[in-house]
C-alpha positions as CSV (number, residue, x, y, z in Angstrom):
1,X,11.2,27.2,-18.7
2,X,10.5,25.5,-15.1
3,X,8.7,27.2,-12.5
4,X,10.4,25.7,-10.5
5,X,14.4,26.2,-9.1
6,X,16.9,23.8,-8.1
7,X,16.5,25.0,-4.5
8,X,12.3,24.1,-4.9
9,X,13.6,20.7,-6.2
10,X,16.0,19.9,-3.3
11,X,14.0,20.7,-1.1
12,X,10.9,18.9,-2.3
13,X,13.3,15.7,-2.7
14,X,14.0,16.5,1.4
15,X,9.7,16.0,1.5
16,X,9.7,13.1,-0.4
17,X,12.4,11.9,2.1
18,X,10.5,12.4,5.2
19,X,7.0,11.3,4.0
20,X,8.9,7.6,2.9
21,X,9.4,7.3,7.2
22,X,5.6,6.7,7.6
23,X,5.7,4.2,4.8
24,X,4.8,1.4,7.7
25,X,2.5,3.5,10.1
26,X,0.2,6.1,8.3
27,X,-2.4,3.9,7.0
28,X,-5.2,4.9,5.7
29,X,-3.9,7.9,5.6
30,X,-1.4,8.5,2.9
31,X,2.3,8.9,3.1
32,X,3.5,12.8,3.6
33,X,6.2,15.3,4.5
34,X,6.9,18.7,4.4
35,X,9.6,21.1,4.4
36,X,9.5,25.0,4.8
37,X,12.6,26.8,4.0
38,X,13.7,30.3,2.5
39,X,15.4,29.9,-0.3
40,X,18.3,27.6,0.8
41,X,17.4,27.7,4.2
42,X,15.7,25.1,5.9
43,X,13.2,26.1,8.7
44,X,11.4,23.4,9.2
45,X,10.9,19.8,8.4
46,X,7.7,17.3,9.9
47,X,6.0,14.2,8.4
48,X,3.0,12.5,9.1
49,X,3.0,9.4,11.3
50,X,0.0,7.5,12.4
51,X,-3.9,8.4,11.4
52,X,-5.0,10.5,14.1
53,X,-1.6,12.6,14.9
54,X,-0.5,15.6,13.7
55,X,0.0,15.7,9.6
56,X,3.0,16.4,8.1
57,X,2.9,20.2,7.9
58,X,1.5,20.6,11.5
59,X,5.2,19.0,12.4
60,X,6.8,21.2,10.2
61,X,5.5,24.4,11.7
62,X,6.2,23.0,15.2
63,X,9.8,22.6,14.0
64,X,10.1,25.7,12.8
65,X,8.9,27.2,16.1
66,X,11.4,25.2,18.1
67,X,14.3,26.6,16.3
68,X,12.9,30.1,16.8
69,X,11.8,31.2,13.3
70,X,9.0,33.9,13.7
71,X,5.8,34.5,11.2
72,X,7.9,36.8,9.6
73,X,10.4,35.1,8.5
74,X,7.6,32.3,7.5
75,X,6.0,35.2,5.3
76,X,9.5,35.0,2.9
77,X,9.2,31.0,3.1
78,X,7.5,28.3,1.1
79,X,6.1,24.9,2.6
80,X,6.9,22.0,0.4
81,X,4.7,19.2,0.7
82,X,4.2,16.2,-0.9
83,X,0.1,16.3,-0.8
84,X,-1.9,18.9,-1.0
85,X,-2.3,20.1,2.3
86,X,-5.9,18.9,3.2
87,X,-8.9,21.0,4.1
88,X,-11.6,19.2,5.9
89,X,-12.0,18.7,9.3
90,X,-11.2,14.5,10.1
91,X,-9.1,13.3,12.9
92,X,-7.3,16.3,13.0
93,X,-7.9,20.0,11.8
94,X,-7.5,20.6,8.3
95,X,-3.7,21.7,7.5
96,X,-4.6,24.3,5.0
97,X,-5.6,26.8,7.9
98,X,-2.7,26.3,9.8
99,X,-0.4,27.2,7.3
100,X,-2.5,29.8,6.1
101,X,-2.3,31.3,10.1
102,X,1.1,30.3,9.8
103,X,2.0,33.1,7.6
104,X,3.3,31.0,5.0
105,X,4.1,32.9,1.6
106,X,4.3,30.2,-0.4
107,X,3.1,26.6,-0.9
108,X,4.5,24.0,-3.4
109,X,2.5,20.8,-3.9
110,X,4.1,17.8,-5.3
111,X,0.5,16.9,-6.3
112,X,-3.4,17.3,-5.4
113,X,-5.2,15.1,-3.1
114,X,-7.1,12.7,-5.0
115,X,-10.0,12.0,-2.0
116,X,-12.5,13.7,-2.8
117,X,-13.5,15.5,0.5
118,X,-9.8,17.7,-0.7
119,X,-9.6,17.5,-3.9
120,X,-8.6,20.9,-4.5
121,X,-10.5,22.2,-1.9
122,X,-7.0,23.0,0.2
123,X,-4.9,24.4,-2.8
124,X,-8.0,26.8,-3.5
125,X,-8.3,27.7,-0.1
126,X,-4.5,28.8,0.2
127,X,-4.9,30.9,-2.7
128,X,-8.4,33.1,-1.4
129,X,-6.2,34.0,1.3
130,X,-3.3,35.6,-0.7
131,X,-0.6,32.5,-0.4
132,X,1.5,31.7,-4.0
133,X,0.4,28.4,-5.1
134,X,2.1,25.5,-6.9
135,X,1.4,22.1,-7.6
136,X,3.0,19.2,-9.8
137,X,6.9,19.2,-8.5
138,X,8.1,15.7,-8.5
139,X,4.6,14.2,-8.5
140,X,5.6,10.8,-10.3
141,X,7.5,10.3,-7.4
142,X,4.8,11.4,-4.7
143,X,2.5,9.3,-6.8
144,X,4.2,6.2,-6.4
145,X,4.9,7.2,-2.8
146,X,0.9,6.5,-2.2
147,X,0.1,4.5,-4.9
148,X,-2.4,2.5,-3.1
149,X,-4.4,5.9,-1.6
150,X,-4.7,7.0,-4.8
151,X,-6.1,3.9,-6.1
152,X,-8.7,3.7,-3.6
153,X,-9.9,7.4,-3.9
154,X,-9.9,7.5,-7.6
155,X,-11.4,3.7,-8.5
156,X,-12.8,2.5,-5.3
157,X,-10.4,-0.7,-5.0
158,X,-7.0,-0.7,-3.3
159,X,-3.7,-1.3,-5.0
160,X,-3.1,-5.5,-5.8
161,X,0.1,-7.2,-5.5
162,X,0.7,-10.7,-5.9
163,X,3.8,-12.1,-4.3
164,X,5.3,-15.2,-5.8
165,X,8.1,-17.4,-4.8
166,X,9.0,-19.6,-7.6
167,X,11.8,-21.7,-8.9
168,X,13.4,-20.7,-12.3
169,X,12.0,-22.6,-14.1
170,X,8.5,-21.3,-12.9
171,X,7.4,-23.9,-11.0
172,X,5.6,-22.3,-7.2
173,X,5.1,-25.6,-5.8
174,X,5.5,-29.9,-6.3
175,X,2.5,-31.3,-7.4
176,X,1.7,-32.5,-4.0
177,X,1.4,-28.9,-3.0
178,X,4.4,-28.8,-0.8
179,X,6.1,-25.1,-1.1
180,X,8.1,-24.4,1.7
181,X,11.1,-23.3,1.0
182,X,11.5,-22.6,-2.3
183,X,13.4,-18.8,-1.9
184,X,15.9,-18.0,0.8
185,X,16.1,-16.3,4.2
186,X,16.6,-13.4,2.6
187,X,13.7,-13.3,0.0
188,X,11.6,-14.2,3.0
189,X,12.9,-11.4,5.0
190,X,12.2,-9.0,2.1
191,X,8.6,-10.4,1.4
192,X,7.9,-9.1,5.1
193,X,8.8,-5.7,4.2
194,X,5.9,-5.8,1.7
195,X,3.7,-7.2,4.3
196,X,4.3,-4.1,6.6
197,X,3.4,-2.0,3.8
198,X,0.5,-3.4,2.8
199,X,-2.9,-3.0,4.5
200,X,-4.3,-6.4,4.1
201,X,-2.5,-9.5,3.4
202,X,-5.0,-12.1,1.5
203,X,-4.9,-15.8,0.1
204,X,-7.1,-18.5,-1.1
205,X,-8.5,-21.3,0.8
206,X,-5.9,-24.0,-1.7
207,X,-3.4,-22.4,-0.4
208,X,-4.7,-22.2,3.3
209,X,-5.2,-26.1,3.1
210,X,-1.8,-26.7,1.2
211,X,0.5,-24.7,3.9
212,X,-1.8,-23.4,6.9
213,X,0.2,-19.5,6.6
214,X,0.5,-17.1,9.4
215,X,0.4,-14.1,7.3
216,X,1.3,-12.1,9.7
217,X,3.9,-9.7,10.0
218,X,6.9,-10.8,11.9
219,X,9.4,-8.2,12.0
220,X,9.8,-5.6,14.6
221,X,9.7,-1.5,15.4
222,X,13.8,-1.4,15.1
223,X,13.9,-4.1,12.2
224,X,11.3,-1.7,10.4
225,X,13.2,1.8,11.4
226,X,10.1,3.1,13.3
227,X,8.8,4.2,16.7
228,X,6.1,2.4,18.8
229,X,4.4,-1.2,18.0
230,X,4.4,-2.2,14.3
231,X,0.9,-2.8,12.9
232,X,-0.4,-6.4,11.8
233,X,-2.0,-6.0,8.2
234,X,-5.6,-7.5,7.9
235,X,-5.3,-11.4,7.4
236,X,-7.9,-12.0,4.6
237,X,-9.0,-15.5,3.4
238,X,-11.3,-16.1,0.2
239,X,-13.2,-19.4,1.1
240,X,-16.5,-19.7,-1.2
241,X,-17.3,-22.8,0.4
242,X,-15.8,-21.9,4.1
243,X,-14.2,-25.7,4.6
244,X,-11.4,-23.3,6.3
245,X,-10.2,-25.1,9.7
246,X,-11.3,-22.7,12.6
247,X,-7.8,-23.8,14.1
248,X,-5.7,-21.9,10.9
249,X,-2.8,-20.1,12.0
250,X,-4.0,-17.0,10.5
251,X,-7.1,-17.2,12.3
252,X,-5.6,-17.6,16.1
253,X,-3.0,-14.9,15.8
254,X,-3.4,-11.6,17.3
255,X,-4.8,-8.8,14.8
256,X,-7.7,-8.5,12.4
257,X,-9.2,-11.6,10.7
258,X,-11.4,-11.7,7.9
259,X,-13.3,-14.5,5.7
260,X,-14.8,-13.7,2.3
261,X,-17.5,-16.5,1.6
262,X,-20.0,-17.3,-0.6
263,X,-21.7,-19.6,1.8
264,X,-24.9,-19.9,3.9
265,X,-24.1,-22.0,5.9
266,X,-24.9,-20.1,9.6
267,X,-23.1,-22.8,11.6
268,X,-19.8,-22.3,10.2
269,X,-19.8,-18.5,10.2
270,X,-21.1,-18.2,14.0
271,X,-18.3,-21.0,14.5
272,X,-15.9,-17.8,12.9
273,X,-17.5,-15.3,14.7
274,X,-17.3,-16.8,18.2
275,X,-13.9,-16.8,17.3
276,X,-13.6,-13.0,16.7
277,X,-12.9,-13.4,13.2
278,X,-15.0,-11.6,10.7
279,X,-17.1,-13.4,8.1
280,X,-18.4,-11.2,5.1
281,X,-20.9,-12.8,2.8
282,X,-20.2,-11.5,-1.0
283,X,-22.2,-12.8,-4.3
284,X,-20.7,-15.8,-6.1
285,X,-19.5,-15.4,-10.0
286,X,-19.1,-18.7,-12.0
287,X,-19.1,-20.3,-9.1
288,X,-16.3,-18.4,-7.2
289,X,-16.2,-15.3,-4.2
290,X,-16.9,-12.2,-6.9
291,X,-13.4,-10.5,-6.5
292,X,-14.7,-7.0,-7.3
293,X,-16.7,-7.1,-4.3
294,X,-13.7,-8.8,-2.3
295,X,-11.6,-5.3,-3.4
296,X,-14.8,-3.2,-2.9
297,X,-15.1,-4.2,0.4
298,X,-11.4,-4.1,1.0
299,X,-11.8,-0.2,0.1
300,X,-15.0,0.0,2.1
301,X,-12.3,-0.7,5.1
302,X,-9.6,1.9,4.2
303,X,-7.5,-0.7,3.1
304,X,-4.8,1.1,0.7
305,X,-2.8,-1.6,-0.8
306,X,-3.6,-5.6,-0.6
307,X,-0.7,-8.1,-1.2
308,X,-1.8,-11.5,-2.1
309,X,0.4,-14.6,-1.1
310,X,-1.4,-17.5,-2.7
311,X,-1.3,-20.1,-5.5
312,X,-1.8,-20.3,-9.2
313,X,-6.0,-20.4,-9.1
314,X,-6.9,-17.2,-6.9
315,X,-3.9,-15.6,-8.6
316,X,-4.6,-16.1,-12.6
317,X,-8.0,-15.6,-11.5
318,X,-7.5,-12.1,-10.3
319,X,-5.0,-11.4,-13.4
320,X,-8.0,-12.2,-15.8
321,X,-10.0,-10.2,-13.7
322,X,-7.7,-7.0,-14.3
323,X,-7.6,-6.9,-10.9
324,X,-3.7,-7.4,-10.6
325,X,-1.6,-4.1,-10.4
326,X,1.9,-5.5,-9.5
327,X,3.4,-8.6,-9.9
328,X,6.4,-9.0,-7.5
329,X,8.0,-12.3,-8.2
330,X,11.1,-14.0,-5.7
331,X,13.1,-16.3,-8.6
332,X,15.1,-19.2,-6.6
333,X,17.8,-21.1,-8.6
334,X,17.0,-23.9,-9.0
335,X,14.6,-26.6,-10.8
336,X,11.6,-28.1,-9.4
337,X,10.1,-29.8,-13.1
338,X,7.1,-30.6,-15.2
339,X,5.3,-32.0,-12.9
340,X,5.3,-29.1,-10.0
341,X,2.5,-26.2,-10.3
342,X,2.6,-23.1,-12.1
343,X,2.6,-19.3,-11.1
344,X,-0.9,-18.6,-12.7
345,X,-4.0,-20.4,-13.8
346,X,-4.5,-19.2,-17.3
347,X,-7.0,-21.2,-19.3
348,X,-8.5,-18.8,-21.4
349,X,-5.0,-18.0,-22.8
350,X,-4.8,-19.8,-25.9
351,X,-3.0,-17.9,-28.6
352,X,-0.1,-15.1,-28.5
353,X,-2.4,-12.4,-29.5
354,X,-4.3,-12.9,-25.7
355,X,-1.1,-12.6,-23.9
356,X,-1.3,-10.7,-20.8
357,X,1.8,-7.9,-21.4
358,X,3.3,-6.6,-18.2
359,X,6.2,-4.1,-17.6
360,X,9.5,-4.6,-15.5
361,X,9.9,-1.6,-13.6
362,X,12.7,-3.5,-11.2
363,X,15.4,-6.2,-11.1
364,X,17.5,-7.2,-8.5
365,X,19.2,-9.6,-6.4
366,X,18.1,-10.8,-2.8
367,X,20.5,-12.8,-1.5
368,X,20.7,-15.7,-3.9
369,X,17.3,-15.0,-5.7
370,X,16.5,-12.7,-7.8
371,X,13.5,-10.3,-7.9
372,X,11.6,-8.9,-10.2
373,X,8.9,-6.1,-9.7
374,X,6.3,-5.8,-12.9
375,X,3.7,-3.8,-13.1
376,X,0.2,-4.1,-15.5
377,X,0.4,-3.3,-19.3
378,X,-2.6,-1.1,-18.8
379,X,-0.9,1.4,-17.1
């Protein structure tokens, strides 16, 4: 039999709910909300925004207080939150001791932190100072929710996607490297909410050549259903041999620029750097940027999840690499032939055995494409 009632699962759904609003703002902090409530009463209700304001729970309680609940009514109530509240002291106190002062009876976890300065450390806490404890309520869901903070905190690399736009009979470009447009308005519409998601948007210097890509996010605060300025996601080029044009688009737009390079050469990268755009110098594998480093790196700078929009070489390369988490992939319909490029460079594939197996986990139509969202067999 469940621990848990119908009345815990409501209102943990409500959490799930509220922590889904920061899905644009809260990074590199993950995604969270809370609820407290008394049975079927609802108290109070908060998530977390931006990284440096108050966290979900903190809202919650101040909620709560507006509409004039006192600690003792807290006592009978549990706080539903979708991450275990956290216990260390970062841009803001640690959300443990506040509901903990709070009074609160009760607190049910959808799941615990995975960074290790928590990790625990909050749920444990709760309990030395008499509070009922209980963890693992909907936590596929709050998983999902932050799949990218939990990749970076237990792995050390953020969460990959690879965005594709391809016709149906796979083709992602004519031979001549011309791509634009191969998906509709509203593919490309949908491809920016990825890109507001995602921490970093990064491609590969063929692909930089080829189309000369903004990458940068171009919707705004009502499009995207939130308050203040939108955030631009890091612009990231891989450029072993840096041949990248210091005119590029994504290097002369506003926001943060960075170059992954194998080269030496100091000319080019003060060239960057005068720029304001950020050169980092990584090892070279078989001749190419080593893309664990790229992702190490990426993690080093709290990025949570990385969406790559780039052609069939940087993109097989990172699928061999087991690098690749999710495969989102715009179909168009129509033909583009033998003769036009493919969605990934895949030498070493040679027999059916050393097929790469992958999982649909979505399907559906954008406007007149189709989209598909896979996700790695290894999972």
């Amino acid at each position: 039999m469940s621990e848990f009632t119908a009345s815990d699962h409501r209102h943990m759904a409500r959490a799930l709910q509220l922590a889904e609003r920061g899905l644009y703002t809260t990074d590199p902090n993950p995604r969270v909300g809370c609820v407290i409530a008394r049975d079927d009463e609802l108290l109070g209700e908060g998530f977390h925004a931006r990284a440096g304001q108050p966290h979900a729970e903190i809202h919650a309680l101040r909620d709560a207080a507006e509409r004039g609940h006192r600690q003792a009514q807290l006592e009978q109530a549990s706080a539903y939150v979708t991450l275990e509240p956290c216990s260390h002291h970062g841009r803001t106190p640690p959300c443990c001791a506040a509901l903990a002062e709070a009074g609160i009876g009760r607190v049910v976890a959808a799941m615990r932190d995975p960074d290790p300065r928590v990790a625990g450390g909050g749920l444990e806490y709760l309990r030395e100072r008499g509070v009922a404890v209980h963890t693992g309520l909907l936590e596929p869901a709050a998983r999902e929710l932050n799949r990218g903070f939990v990749a970076r905190m237990t792995r050390g690399r953020p969460w990959l996607r690879v965005k594709l736009a391809a016709s149906l009979d796979g083709r992602t470009a004519m031979a001549s490297g011309q791509s634009q447009w191969i998906t509709g308005e509203a593919a490309r519409r949908d491809v920016q909410l990825l890109r507001a998601r995602a921490g970093c948007v990064l491609t590969g210097s063929a692909t930089q050549r080829a189309d000369d890509p903004a990458l940068n996010l171009r919707l705004g605060a009502d499009e995207l259903g939130i308050d203040g300025e939108p955030r631009q996601p890091l612009r990231a080029l891989i450029d072993g041999k840096l041949g990248v044009d210091p005119q590029a688009q994504m290097l002369n737009l506003p926001g943060e620029r960075l170059v992954f390079t194998a080269s030496r050469e100091v000319m080019k990268i003060n060239l960057l750097r005068q720029r304001g755009v950020d050169v980092c110098q990584l090892p070279s594998v078989a001749g190419r940027v080593d893309l664990q480093a790229v992702l190490a790196e990426l993690a080093r700078r709290e990025i949570n999840e990385v969406q790559v929009e780039a052609g069939a070489t940087l993109s097989g390369a990172l699928l061999e690499a087991g690098l690749v988490d999710e495969i989102v992939v715009y179909l168009a319909p129509l033909l583009m032939g033998d003769a036009a490029r493919g969605l990934f460079r895949l030498p070493a594939i040679r027999e059916m055995a050393e097929r790469l197996p992958l999982r649909l986990v979505d399907l559906r139509r954008v406007g007149d494409d189709v989209r598909l969202e896979l996700r790695s067999g290894r999972e």
